[in-house]
Every structure is written in structure tokens, then in C-alpha cells.
C-alpha positions as CSV (number, residue, x, y, z in Angstrom):
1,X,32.0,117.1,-6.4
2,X,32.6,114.6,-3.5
3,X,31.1,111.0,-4.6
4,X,29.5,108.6,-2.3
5,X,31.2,105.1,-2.2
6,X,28.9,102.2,-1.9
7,X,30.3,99.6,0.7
8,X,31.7,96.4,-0.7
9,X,30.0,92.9,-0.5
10,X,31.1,91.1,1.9
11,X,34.1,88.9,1.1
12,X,33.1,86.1,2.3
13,X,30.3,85.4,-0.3
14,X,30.3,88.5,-2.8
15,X,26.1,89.3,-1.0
16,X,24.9,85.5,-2.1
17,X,23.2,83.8,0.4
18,X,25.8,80.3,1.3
19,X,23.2,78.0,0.2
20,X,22.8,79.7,-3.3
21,X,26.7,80.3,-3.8
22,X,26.9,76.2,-3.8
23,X,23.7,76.2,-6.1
24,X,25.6,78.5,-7.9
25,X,28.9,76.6,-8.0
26,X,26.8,73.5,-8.9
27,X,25.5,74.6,-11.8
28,X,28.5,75.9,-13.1
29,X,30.5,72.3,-12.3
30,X,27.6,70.5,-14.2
31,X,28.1,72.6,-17.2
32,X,32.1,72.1,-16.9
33,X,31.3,68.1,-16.6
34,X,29.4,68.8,-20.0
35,X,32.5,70.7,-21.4
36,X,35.4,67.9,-20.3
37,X,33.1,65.2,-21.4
38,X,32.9,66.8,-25.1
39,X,36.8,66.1,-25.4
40,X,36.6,62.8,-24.8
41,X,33.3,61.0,-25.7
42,X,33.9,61.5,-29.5
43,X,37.3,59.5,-29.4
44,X,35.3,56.0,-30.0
45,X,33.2,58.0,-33.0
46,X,36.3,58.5,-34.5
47,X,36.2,55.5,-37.4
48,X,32.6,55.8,-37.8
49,X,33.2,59.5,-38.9
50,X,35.6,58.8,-41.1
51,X,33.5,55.7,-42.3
52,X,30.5,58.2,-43.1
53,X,32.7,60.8,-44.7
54,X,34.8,58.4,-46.9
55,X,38.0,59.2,-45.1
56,X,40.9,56.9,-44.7
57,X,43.6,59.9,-43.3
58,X,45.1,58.9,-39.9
59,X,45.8,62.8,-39.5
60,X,42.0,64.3,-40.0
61,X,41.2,61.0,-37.4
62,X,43.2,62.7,-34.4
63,X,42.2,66.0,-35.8
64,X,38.6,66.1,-35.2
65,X,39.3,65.2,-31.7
66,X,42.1,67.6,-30.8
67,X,40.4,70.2,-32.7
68,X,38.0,70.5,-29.8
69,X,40.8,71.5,-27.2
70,X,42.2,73.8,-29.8
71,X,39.0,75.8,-29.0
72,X,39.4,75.1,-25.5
73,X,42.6,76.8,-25.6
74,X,41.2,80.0,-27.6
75,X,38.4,80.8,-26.0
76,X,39.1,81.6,-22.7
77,X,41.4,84.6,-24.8
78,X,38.4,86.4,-25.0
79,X,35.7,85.5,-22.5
80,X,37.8,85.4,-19.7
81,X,38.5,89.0,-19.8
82,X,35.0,89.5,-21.2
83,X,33.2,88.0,-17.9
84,X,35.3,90.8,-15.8
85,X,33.3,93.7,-17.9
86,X,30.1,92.4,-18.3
87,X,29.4,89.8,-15.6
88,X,30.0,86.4,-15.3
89,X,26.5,85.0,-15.6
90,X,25.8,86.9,-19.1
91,X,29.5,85.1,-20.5
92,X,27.6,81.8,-18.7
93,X,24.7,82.2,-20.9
94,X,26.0,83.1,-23.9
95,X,28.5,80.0,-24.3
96,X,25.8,78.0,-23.6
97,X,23.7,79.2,-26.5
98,X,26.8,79.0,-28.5
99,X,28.1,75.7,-27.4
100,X,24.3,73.9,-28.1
101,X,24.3,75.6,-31.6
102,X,27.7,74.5,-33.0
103,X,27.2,70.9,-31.4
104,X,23.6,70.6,-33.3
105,X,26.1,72.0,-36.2
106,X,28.3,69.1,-35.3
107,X,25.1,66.6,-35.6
108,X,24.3,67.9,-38.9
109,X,26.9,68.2,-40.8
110,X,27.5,66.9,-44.0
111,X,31.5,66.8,-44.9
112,X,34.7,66.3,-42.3
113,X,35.8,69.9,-42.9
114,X,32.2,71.4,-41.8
115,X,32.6,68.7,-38.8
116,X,35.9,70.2,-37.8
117,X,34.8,73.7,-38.0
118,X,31.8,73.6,-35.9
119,X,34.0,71.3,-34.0
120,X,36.3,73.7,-32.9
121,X,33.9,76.6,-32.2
122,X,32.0,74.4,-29.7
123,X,35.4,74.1,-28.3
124,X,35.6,77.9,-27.9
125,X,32.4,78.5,-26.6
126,X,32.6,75.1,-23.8
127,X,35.9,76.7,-22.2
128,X,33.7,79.1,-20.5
129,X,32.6,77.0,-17.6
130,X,35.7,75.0,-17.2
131,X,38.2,78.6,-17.2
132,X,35.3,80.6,-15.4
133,X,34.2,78.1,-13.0
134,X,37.4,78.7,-10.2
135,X,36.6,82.8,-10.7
136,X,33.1,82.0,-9.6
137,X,34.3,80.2,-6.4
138,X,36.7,82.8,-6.0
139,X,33.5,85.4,-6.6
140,X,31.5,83.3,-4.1
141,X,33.5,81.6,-1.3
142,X,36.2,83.2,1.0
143,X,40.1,81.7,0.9
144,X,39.7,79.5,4.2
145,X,36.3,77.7,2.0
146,X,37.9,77.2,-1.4
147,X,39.9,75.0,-1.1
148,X,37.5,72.2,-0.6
149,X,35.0,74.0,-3.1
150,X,37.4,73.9,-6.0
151,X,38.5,70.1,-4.7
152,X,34.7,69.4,-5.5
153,X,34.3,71.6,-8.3
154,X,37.2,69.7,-10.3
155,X,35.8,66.5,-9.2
156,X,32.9,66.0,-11.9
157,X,35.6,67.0,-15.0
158,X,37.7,64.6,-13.6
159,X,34.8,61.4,-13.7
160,X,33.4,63.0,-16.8
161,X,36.4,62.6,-18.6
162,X,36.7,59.0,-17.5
163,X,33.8,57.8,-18.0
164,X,32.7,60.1,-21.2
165,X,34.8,57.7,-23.6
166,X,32.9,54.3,-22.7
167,X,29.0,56.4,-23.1
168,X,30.7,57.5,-26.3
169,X,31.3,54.0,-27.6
170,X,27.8,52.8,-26.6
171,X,26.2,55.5,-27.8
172,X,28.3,54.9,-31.0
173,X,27.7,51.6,-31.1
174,X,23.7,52.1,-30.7
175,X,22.3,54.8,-32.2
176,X,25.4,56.3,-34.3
177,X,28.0,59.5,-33.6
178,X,25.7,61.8,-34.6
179,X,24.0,61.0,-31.6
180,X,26.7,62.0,-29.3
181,X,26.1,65.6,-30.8
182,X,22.8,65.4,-30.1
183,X,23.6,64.3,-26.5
184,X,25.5,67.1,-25.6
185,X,23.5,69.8,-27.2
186,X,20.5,68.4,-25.2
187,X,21.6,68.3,-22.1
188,X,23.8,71.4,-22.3
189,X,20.7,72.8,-23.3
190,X,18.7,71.9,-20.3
191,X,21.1,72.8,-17.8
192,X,21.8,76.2,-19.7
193,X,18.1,77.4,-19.7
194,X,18.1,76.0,-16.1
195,X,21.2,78.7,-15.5
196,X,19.3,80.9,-17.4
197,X,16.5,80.9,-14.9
198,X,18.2,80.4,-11.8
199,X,21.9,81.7,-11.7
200,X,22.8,84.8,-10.1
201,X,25.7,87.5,-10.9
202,X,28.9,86.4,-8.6
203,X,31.3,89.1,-9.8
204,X,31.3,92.0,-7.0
205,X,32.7,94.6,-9.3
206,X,29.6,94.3,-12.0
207,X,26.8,94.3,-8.9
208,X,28.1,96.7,-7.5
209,X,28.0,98.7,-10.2
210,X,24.3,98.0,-10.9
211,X,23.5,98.6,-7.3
212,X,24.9,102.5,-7.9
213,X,23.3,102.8,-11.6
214,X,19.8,101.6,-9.5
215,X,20.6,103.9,-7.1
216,X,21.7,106.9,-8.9
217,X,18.3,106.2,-11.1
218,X,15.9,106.4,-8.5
219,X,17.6,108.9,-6.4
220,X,18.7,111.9,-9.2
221,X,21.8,111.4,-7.5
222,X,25.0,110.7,-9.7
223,X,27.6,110.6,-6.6
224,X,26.6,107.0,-5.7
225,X,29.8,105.0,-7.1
226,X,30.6,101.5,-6.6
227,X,34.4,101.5,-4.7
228,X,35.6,99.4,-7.2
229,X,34.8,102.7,-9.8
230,X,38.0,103.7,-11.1
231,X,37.4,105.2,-14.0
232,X,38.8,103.0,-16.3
233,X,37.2,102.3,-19.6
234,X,35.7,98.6,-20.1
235,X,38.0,98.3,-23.0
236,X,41.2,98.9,-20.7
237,X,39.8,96.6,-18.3
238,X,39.1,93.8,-21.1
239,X,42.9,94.4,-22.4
240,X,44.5,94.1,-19.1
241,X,42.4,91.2,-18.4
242,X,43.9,89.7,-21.8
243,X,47.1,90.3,-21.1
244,X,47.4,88.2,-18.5
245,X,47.3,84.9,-19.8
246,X,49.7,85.7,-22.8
247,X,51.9,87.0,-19.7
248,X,52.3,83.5,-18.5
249,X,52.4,82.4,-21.8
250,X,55.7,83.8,-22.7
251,X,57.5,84.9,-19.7
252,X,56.9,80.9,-18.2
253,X,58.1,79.3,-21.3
254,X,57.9,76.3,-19.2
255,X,54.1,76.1,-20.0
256,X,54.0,75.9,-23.1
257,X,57.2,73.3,-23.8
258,X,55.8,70.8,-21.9
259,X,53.2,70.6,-23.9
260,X,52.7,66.9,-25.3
261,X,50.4,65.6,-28.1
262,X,49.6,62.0,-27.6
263,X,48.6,59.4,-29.8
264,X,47.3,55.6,-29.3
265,X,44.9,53.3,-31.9
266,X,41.5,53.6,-31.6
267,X,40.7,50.1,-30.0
268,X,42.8,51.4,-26.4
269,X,42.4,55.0,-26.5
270,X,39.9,55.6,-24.1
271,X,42.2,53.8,-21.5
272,X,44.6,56.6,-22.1
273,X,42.1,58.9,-19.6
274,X,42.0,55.8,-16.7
275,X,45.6,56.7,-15.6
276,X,45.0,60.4,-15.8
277,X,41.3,60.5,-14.3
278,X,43.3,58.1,-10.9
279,X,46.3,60.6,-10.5
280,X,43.9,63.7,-10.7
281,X,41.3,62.1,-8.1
282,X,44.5,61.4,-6.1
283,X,45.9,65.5,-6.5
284,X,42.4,66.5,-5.4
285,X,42.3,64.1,-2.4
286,X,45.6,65.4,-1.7
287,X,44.8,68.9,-2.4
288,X,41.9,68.7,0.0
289,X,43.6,67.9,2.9
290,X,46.5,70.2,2.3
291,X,44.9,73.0,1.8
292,X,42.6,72.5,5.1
293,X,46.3,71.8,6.9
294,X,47.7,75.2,5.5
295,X,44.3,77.1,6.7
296,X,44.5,75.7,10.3
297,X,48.4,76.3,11.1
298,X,48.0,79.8,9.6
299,X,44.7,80.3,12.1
300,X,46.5,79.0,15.4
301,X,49.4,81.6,15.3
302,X,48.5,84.2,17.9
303,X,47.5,87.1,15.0
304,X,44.6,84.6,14.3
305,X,44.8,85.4,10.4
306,X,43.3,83.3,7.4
307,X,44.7,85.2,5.3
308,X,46.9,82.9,3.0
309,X,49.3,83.7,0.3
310,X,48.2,82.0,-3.3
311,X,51.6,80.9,-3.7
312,X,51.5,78.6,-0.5
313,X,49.2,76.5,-2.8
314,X,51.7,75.4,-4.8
315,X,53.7,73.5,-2.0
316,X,52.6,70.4,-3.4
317,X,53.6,70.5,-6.6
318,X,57.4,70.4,-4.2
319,X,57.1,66.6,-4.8
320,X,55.9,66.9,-8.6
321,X,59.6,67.1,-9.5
322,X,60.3,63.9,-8.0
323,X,57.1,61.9,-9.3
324,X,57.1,63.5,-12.8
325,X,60.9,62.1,-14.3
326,X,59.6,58.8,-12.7
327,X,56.5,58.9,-14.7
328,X,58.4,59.7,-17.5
329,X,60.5,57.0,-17.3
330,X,58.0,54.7,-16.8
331,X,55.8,55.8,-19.7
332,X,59.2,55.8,-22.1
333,X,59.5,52.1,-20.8
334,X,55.8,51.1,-21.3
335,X,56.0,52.8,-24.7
336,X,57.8,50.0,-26.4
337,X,56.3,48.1,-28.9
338,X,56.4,44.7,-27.1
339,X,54.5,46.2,-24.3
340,X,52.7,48.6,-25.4
């Protein structure tokens, strides 16, 4: 039996109108401020926790802050691949419910191990926007626009994470840590049911397949089949989908040796995110304008292509190996005791 192909969206925008694909981006960077800012803004907490739960170990101290990116680390694992079966929007909504409950778990708990636990869940669940959010501009903007969308995009993690250690200590300092919970489950909360209402599927593959279960519905016809049909069960597609990421994991070793855990006292820890929150502002000024660069010499060669290969992004990282043993050296110098 012949089956009729529904066309694809357009590439350019996946069928969303341009004003709502940056209403949708938008939302999705505000929740991803949300998520970075969660690393950070319990660093200042850190001896009033341990204050609270009669705990003098230096370890658990650094533990229920790293615990958090643990999670960050493990979630996207699973709903990563999970956004590419069932949409992205229902993955949205559902770490949103989870990452408000295990923060008000965070607020209310009553020993350092049920702190650490919730800790780490919220972590899981607050990936979601910060891995998902560059597949949604992917979803929603063509490769000549995103560029400058993910340049903006990555802008609000970057100030969040600078700025989300000094709200930390006032709020700290003025109402207590629990409070810093409380923050972030609040206003997570807000701009989740706000997503809720608001926030449209992105992911062509999963509208399109609604389009032909509509279509097949209220036509009696089962030949309507999205192009991007192929048979495959929604397990196979969740397993290739998480096989990717362990892929790069251990066949670019690289990744995962440079690695590094950093430590500092609690009174100049928070400065630790000024140098980091500069060079990154710096990388996406620079990435800005490089990327807009690469776009317009590809589009004045006489095929008049925009079609750009994803590995011409990574031309800028050319002078990473120069800057990176000289920011190493540097940091081994500043490291000493007398000046550091």
C-alpha cells in the first residue's frame, strides 16, 4: 500500500511563527538562567548549612555544592534522548515540576544527607533547559540565525552564574539558606506554569507526527505518514539518542581528563565565577562575530550557499591552544600561598 508523505516544516523555523520561536527561545534561556544560578547561589550557604546540621566536615561542605552538577551531568543521560521521542516541550514541563519539588525538598529538609539527596535530583531534573535549550534553537532557527541566538541564549547562564553567588550571600545573610530554596522553587515555578501555558512543540519530527495521527483520525486514512516515519521503534530511537553522548565520552578521552575539581575557602569563593563569567562573555562576543563572518564569506561565493559545515564552528577554539597553557601557567603561579 503506497503511503502519503506529509511535507516537512520548513527549515527555517520548524512551522513557528519568528516572533514566537524567540518567545520560545526566551523562555527556555530564563529557565536555563534558573538552572546555572542553582550551582552557584548556595556556595555562600555553605557554613550556615553546616551550622544548622552540626557539621564540621570540610568534605560534606564542597559536597553539597558539587553534588548539584553531579545531577547536571546525569540527567541529560536520559532526557536528552527522551525529548527526541516525546517532544521537547513535555521533557520542558516535566523537569520543571521536578526541579520545584526537590528544591522545596531542599527547603525542608531536616539532615545534610536528605539535603544532598534532593540536592542532587534537582540537579538532574535543572539540566533539561541548559542541555535542551541549543536543540530548541536548532528546532527553531535556521544555521545562518543561530549563531547569534545561541550567543544570546548562553548570555543569561553566563550573568546568572556571576551574579547568583552575591544574591546567595544576601539572601543568606537576611532571611537564612533555606530561603535560597525557596527562591528557586518560586520562580522556577512561575516561569514553568508560564511554559506550561505558553510554549509550543519545536521538535519537527514529533509534530509532524501528530499532524498525520490528526490526519489519519479525521480522514479513515492510515497512508498519511510524517517523512521523518521510519519505522523505528521509540525505544531504538531513545537508545541511539543515548548513545551518543557516551560516544564522545570514551572515544574523546580528552573530555573527560580535563576535567578539574576546584577548591577555595568560603570567604573568596564566589570570586572564583568573576574570571570565568569575563572569559565566557568574551567567547560569546567573539563567537558572535565569527560566526556572522563565516555566514557571509560562505554566501558571497558564486553557488550563493549558507549551508555551513558544524565543524567550521570550532575555528576558534584554533587559538584555545595557545591561550589555555598560558592560563595554566598563570593560575599555577597565582596558586601559591603568598598570593593566593
Amino acid at each position: 500500500m503506497e503511503k502519503i508523505k506529509i511535507p516537512a516544516l520548513e527549515e527555517s523555523n520548524n512551522g513557528v511563527m519568528p516572533s514566537e520561536s524567540f518567545n520560545n527561545e526566551s523562555k527556555t534561556a530564563a529557565m536555563c538562567c534558573l538552572n546555572v544560578a542553582a550551582i552557584a547561589i548556595l556556595a555562600p550557604s555553605v557554613p550556615y548549612i553546616l551550622s544548622d546540621f552540626k557539621s564540621g566536615s570540610a568534605s560534606l561542605a564542597s559536597f553539597v555544592v558539587s553534588i548539584y552538577i553531579l545531577g547536571l551531568g546525569s540527567g541529560p543521560l536520559v532526557m536528552a534522548p527522551l525529548s527526541e521521542v516525546i517532544g521537547r516541550v513535555p521533557v520542558y514541563n516535566l523537569s520543571v515540576v521536578g526541579f520545584v519539588l526537590f528544591n522545596i525538598g531542599c527547603a525542608k529538609s531536616t539532615s545534610l544527607n536528605m539535603l544532598i539527596v534532593f540536592r542532587f535530583f534537582s540537579g538532574i531534573f535543572g539540566s533539561v533547559t541548559e542541555t535542551n535549550g541549543g536543540a530548541t534553537a536548532s528546532d527553531l532557527f535556521d544555521q545562518s540565525q543561530r549563531g547569534a541566538v545561541l550567543t544570546l541564549y548562553a548570555l543569561g547562564p553566563v550573568i546568572a552564574g556571576i551574579t547568583s553567588p552575591v544574591i546567595g550571600g544576601f539572601i543568606t545573610a537576611g532571611l537564612g539558606w533555606r530561603w535560597v530554596f525557596w527562591l528557586l522553587a518560586i520562580t522556577s515555578g512561575v516561569f514553568g506554569i508560564l511554559g506550561m501555558i505558553f510554549l509550543r512543540e519545536t521538535y519537527a519530527p514529533v509534530i509532524l507526527k501528530k499532524k498525520a495521527a490528526r490526519l489519519q483520525k479525521k480522514t479513515g486514512n492510515s497512508r498519511f505518514r510524517s517523512k521523518f516515519d521510519y519505522d523505528t521503534s521509540p525505544r531504538k530511537v531513545f537508545l541511539l539518542a543515548l548513545m551518543r553522548p557516551l560516544k564522545l565520552l570514551f572515544w574523546s578521552p580528552i573530555i573527560f581528563s580535563t576535567t578539574i575539581f576546584l577548591g577555595l575557602i568560603h570567604g573568596s569563593i564566589s570570586l572564583s565565577y568573576l574570571g570565568a563569567g569575563v572569559g565566557s562573555l568574551l567567547g560569546l562576543l567573539i563567537f558572535a562575530i565569527q560566526t556572522r563572518r563565516l555566514y557571509g564569506s560562505k554566501k558571497s561565493k558564486s553557488d550563493g550557499s549558507t549551508e555551513l559545515e558544524p565543524e567550521r564552528r570550532l575555528d576558534g577554539l584554533i587559538w584555545t591552544y595557545v591561550l589555555v597553557p598560558i592560563g595554566l601557567l598563570l593560575y599555577g603561579w597565582t596558586a601559591q600561598r603568598k598570593l593566593h
